[in-house]
Every structure is written in C-alpha cells, then in structure tokens.
C-alpha atoms as one frame of an Amber mdcrd trajectory, in Angstrom:
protein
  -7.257 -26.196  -9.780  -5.432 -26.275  -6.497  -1.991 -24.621  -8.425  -4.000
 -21.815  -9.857  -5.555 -21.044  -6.276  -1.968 -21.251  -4.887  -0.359 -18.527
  -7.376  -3.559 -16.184  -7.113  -2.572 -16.539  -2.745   1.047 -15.787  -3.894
   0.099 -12.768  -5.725  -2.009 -11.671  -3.301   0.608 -11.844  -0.864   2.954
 -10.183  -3.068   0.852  -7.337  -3.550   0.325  -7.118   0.549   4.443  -6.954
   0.666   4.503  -4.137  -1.571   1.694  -2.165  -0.305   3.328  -2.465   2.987
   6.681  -1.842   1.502   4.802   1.703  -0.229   3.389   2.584   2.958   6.402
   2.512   4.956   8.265   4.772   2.481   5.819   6.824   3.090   5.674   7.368
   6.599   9.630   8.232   5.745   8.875  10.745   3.465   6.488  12.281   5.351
   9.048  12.832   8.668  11.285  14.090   6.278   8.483  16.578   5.244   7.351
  17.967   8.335  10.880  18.736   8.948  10.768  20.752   6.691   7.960  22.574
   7.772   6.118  21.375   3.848   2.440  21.148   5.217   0.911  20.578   2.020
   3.974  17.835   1.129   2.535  15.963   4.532  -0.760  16.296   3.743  -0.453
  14.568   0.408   1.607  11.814   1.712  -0.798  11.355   4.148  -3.673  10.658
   1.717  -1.774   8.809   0.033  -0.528   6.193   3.193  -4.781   6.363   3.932
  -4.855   5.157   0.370  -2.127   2.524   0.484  -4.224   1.400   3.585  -7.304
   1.256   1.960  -5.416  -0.803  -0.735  -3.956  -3.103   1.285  -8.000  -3.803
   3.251  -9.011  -4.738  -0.283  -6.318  -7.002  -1.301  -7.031  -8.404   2.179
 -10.035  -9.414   2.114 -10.077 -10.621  -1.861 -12.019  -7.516  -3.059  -8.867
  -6.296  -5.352  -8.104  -7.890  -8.967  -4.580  -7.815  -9.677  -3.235  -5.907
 -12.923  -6.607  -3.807 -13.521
C-alpha cells in the first residue's frame, strides 16, 4: 500500500508544479496585457490566476481527484 500512497503524493505534487507553473504564465500575460491598455484581456487572466489559485488550495489540501 505504501507505493500506491507514494505515486498518488507524486501526482499531487506534480499537479502543484504545474498549477504554479500556469499561474505564473499568467501573471506574464497579464503585464503584457495591461500594457496594452486590454482591460477586459486583464480581467480574464485575472479570474483565471484566482482560479489556478483556487486549484492549487484543493490539490493542497487532498480535496482534488486527479484526471476527472
């Protein structure tokens, strides 16, 4: 039992690194975006980094299934 508990802890570790890989992009693409002045471009990106985040508190704290 101990293997299985160690892959589903590497997965969820995985999925942490590319949340927070996701989230950084978008705090890129949203610089890029307000310089050019594209409110509603921010604004999206922005809901979707508050999403990311929510994401990443669910993976966190176990709440998440992978591949659903």
């Amino acid at each position: 039992m101990a293997p299985k508990a160690a892959e589903k802890d590497a997965d969820r570790l995985a999925s942490l690194e590319n949340i927070a890989f996701i989230r950084q992009m978008l705090a890129e693409l949203r610089q890029v975006a307000e310089r050019e002045n594209a409110e509603m471009l921010c604004y999206l990106i922005e809901m979707a980094c508050v999403e990311a985040g929510d994401l990443q508190s669910r993976i966190d704290s176990g709440s998440v299934g992978h591949g659903n």
